[in-house]
The first five atom37 places (N, CA, C, CB, O) and aatype in JSON, in Angstrom:
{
  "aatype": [20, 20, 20, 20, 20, 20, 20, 20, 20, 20, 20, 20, 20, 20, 20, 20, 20, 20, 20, 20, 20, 20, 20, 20, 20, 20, 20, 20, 20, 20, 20, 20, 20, 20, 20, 20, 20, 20, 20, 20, 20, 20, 20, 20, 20, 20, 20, 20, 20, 20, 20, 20, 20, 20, 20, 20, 20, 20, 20, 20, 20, 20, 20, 20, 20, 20, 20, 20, 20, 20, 20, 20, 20, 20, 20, 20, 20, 20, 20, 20, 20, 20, 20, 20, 20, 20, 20, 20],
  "atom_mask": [
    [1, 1, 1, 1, 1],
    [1, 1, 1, 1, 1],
    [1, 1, 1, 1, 1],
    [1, 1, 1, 1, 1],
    [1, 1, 1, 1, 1],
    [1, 1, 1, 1, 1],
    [1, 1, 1, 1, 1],
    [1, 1, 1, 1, 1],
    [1, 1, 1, 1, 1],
    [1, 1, 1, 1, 1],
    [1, 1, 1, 1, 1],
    [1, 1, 1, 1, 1],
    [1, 1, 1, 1, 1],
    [1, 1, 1, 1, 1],
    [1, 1, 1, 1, 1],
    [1, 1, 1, 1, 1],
    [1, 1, 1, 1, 1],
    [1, 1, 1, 1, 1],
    [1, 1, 1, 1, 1],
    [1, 1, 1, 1, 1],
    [1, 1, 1, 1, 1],
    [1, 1, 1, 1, 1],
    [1, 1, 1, 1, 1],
    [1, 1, 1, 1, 1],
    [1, 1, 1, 1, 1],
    [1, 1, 1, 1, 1],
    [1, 1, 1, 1, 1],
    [1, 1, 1, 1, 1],
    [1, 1, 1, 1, 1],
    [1, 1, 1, 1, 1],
    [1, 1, 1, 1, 1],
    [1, 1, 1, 1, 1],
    [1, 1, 1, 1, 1],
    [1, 1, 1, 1, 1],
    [1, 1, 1, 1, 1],
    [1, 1, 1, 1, 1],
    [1, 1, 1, 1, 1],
    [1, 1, 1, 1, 1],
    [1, 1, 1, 1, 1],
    [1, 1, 1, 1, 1],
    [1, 1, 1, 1, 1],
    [1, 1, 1, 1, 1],
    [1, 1, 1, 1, 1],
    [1, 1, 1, 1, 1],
    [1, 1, 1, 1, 1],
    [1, 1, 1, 1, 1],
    [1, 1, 1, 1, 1],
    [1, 1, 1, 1, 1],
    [1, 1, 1, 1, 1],
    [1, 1, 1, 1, 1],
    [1, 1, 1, 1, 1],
    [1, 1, 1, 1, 1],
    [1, 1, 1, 1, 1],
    [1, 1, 1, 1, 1],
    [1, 1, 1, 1, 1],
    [1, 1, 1, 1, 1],
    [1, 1, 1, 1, 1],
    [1, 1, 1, 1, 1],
    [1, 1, 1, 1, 1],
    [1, 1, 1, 1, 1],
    [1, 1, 1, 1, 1],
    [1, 1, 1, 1, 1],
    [1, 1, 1, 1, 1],
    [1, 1, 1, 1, 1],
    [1, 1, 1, 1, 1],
    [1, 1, 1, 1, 1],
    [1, 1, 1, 1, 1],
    [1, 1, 1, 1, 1],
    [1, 1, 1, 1, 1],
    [1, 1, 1, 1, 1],
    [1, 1, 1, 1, 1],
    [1, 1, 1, 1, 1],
    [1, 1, 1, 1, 1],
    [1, 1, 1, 1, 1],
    [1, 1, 1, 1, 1],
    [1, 1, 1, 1, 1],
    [1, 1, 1, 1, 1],
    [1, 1, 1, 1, 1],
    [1, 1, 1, 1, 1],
    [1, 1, 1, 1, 1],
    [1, 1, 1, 1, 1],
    [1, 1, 1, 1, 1],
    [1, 1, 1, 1, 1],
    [1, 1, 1, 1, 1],
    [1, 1, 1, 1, 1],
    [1, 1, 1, 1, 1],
    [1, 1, 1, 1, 1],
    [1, 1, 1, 1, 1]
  ],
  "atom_positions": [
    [[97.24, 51.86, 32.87], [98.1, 52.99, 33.13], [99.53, 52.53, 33.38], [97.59, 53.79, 34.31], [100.05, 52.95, 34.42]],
    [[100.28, 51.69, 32.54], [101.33, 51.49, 33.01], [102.7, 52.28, 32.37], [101.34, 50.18, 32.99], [103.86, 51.94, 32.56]],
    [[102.28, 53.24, 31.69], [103.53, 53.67, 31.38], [103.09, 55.73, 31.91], [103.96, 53.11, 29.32], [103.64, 56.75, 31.51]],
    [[102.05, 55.58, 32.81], [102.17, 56.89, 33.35], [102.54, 56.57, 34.64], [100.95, 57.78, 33.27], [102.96, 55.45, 34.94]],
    [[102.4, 57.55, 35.5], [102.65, 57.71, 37.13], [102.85, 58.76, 37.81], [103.61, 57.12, 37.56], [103.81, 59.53, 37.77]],
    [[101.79, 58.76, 38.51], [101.65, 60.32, 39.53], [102.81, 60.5, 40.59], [100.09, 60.33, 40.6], [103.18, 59.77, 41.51]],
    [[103.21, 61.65, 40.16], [104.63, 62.03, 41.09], [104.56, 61.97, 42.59], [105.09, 63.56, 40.83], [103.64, 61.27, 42.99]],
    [[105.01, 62.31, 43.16], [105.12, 63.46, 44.86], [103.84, 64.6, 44.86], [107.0, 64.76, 44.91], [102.92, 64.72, 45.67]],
    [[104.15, 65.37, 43.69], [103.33, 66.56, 43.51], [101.81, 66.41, 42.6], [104.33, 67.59, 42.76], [101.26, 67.22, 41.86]],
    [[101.45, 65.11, 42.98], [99.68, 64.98, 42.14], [100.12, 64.99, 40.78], [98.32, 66.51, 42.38], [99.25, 64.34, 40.2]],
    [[100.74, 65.25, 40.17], [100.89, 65.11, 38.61], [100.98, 64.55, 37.74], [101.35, 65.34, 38.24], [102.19, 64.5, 37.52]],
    [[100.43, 63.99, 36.96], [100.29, 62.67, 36.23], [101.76, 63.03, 34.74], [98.12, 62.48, 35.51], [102.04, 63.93, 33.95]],
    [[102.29, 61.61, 35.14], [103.72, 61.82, 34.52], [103.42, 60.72, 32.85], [105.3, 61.03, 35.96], [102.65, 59.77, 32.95]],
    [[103.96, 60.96, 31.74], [104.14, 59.99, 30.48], [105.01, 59.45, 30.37], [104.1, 60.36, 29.39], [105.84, 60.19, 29.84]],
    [[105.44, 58.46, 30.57], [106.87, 57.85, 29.6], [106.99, 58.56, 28.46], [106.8, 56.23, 29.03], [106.0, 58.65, 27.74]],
    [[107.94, 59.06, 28.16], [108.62, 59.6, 27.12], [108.87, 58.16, 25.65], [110.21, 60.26, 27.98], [109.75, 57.35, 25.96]],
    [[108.54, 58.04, 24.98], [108.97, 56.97, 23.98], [109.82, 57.42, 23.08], [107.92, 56.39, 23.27], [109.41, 58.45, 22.54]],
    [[111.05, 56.99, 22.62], [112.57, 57.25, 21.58], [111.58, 57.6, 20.42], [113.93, 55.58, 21.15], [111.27, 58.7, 19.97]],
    [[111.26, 56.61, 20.14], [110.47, 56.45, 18.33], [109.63, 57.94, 18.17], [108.9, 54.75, 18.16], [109.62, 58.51, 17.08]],
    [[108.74, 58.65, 19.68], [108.12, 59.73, 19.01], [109.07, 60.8, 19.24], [106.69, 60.05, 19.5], [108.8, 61.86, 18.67]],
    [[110.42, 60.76, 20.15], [111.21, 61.72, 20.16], [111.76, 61.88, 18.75], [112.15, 61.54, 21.17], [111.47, 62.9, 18.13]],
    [[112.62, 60.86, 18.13], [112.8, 60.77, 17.36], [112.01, 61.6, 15.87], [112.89, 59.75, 17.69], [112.5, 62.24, 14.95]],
    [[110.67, 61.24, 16.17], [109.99, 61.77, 14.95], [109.75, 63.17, 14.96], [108.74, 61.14, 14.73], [109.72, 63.72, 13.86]],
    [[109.54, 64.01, 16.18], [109.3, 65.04, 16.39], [110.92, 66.07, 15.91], [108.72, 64.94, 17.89], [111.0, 67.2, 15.43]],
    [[111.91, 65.18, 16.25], [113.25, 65.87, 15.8], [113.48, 66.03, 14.47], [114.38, 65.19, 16.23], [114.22, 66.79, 13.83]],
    [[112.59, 65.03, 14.12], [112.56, 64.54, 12.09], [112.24, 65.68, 11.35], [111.16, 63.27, 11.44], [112.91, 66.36, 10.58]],
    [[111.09, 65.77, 11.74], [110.13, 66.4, 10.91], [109.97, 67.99, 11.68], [108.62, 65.4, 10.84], [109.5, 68.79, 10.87]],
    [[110.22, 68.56, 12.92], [110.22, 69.68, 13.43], [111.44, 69.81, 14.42], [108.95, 69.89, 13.98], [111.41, 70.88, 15.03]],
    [[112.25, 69.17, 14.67], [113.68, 69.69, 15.23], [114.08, 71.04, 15.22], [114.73, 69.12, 14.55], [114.72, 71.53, 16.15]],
    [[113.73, 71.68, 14.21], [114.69, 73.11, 13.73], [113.6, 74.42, 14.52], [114.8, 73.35, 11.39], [113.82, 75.62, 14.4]],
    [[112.59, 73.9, 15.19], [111.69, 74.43, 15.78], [111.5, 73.9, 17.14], [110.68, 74.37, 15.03], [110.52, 74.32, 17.75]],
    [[112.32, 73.0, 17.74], [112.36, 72.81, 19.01], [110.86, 71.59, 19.77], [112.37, 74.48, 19.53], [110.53, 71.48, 20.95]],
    [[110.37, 70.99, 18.71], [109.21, 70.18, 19.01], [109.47, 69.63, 19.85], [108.71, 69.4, 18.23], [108.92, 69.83, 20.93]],
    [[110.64, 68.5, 19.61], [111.29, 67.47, 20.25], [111.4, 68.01, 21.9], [112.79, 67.19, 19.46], [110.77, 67.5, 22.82]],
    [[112.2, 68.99, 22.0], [112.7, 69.47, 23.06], [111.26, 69.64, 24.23], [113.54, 70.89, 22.56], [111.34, 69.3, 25.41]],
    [[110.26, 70.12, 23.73], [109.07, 70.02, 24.42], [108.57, 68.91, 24.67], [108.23, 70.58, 23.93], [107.96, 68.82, 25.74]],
    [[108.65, 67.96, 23.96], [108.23, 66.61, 23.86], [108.97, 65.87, 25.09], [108.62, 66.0, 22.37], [108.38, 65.22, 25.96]],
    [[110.15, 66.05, 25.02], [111.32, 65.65, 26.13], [111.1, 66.33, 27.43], [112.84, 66.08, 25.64], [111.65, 65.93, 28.46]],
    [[110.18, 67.53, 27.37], [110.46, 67.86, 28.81], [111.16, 68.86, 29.09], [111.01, 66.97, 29.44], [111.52, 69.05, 30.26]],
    [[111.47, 69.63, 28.18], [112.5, 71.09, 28.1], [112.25, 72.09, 27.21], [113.94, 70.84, 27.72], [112.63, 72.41, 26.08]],
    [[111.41, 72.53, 28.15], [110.48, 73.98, 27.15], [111.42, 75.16, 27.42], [108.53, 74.57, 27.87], [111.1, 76.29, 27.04]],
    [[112.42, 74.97, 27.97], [113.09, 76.34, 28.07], [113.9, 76.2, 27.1], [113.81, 76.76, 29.35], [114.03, 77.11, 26.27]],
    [[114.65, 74.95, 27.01], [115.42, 74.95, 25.33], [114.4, 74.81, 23.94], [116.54, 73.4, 25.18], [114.81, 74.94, 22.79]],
    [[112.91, 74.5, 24.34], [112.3, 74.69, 23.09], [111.98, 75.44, 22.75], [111.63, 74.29, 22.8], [111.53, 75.49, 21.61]],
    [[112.03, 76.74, 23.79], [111.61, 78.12, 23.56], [112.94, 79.1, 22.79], [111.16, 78.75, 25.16], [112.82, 80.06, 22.03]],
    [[114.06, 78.51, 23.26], [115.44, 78.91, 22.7], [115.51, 78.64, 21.12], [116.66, 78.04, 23.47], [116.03, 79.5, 20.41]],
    [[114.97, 77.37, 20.49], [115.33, 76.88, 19.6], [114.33, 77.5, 18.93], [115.57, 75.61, 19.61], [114.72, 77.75, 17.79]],
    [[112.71, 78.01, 19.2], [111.69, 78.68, 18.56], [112.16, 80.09, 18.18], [110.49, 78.7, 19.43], [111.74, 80.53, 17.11]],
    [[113.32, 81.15, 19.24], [113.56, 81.72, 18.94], [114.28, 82.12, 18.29], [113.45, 81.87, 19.31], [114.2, 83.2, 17.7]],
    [[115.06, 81.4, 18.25], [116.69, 81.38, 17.05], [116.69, 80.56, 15.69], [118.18, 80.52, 17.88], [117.66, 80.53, 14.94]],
    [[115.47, 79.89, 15.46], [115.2, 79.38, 14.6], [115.6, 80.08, 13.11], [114.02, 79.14, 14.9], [115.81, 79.53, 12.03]],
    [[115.63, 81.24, 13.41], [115.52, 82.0, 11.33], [117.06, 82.15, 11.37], [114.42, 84.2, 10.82], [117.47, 82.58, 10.29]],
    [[118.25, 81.89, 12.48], [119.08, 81.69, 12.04], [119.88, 80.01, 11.41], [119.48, 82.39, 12.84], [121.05, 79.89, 11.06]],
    [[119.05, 79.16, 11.44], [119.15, 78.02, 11.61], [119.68, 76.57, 12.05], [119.06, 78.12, 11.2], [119.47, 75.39, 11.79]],
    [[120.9, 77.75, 13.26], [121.38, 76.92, 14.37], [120.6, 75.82, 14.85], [121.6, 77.69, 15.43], [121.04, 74.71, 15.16]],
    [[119.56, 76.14, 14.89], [118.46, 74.84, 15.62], [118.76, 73.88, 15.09], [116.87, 74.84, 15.48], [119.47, 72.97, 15.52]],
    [[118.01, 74.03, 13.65], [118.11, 73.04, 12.84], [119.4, 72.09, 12.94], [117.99, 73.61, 11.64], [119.33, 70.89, 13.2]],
    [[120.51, 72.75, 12.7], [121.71, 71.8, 12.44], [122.14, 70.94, 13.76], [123.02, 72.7, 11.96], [122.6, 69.8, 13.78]],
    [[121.82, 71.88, 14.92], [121.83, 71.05, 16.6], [120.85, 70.09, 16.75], [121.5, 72.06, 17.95], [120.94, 69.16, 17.54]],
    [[119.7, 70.33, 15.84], [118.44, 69.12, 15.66], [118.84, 68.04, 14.93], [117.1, 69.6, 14.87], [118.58, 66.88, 15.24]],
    [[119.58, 68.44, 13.78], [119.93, 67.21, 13.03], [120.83, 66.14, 13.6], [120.52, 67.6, 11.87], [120.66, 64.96, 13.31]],
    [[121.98, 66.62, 14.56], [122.88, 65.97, 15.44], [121.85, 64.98, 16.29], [123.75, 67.12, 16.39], [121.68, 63.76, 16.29]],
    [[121.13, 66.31, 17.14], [120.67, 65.13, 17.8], [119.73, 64.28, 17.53], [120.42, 65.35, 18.74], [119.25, 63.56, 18.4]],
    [[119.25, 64.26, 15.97], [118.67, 62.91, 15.82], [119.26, 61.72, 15.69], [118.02, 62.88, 14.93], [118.97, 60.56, 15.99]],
    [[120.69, 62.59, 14.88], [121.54, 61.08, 14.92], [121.65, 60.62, 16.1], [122.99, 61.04, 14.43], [121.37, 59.43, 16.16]],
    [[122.08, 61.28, 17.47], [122.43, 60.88, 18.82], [120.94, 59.8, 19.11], [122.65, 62.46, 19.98], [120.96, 58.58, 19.29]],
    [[119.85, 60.62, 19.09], [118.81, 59.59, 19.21], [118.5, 58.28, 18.87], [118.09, 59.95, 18.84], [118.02, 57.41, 19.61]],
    [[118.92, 58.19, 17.27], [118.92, 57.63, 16.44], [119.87, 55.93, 16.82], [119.34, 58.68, 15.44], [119.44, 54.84, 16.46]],
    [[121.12, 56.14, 17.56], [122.37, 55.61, 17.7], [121.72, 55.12, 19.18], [123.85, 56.7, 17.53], [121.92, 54.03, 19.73]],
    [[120.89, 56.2, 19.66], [120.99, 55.48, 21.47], [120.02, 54.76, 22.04], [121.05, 56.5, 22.64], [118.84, 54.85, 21.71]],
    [[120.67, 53.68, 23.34], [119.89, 52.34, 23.07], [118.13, 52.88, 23.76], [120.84, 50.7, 24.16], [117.96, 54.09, 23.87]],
    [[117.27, 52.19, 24.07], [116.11, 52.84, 24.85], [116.85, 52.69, 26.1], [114.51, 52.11, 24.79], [116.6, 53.6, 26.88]],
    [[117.87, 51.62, 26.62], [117.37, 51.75, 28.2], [118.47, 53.2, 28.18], [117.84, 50.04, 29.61], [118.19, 53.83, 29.2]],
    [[119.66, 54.0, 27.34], [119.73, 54.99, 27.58], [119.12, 56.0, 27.58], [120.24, 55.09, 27.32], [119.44, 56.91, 28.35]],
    [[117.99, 56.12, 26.65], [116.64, 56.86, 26.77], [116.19, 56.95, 27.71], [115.71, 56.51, 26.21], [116.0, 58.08, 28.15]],
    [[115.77, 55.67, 28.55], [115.1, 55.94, 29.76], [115.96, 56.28, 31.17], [114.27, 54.74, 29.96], [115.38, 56.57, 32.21]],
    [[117.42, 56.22, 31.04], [117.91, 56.49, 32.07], [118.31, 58.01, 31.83], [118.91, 55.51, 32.42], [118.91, 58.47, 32.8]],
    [[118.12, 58.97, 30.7], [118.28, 60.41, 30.54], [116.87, 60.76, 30.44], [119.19, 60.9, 29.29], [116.69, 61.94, 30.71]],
    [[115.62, 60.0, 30.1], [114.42, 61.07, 29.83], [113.02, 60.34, 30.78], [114.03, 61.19, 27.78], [111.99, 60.91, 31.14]],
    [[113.4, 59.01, 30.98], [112.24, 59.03, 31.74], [113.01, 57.8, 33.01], [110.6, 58.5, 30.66], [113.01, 56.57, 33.05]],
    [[113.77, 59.12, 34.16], [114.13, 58.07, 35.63], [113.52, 57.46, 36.2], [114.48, 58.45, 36.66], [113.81, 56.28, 36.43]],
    [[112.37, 58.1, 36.68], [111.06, 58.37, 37.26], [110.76, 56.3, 36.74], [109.87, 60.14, 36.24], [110.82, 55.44, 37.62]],
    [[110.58, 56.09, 35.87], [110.49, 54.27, 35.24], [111.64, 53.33, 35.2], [110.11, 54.17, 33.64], [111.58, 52.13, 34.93]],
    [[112.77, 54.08, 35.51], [114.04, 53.02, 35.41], [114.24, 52.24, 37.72], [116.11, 54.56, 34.56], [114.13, 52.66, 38.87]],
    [[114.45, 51.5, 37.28], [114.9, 50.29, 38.4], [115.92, 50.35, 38.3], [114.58, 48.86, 38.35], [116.64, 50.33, 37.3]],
    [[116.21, 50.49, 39.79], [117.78, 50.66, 40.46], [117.88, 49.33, 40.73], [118.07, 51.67, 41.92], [117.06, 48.54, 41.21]],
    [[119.32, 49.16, 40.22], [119.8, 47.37, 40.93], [120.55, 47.68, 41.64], [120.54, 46.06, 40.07], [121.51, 48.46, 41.61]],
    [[119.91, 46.76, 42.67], [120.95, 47.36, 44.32], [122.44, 46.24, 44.22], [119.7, 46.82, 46.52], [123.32, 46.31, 45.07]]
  ]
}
């Protein structure tokens, strides 16, 4: 179990991994996959709904490049804190 961990609140937490964010933005971005995947069902619910205008899509395509460009330990210091080490 080393890339889960039970919170404060009993809840068993995932590391988030770039490579499946990434793929989920690939191939379903314009439908908000990613965004669920990440941990933000309220913007994946936004992007499910506005989808037939295809704003999503083109804000999906950005941020794959952003994904795409950013290093993991910035990954893990925006999507999974909860695993990053503070240097005192």
């Amino acid at each position: 179990m080393d890339q889960s961990v039970i919170n404060g609140n009993n809840y068993l937490t995932i590391m988030k991994k770039r490579t499946n964010a990434i793929l989920w933005c690939a191939f379903l971005g314009g439908l908000g996959a990613h965004k669920f995947y990440l941990g933000k069902p309220f913007q994946g619910v936004l992007y499910l709904i506005f989808s037939w205008t295809f704003v999503p899509l083109a804000i999906s395509i950005i941020e794959f490049v952003l994904l795409v460009i950013m290093s993991n330990e910035d990954f893990d210091i925006k999507y999974n804190p909860q695993y990053v080490k503070v240097s005192e």
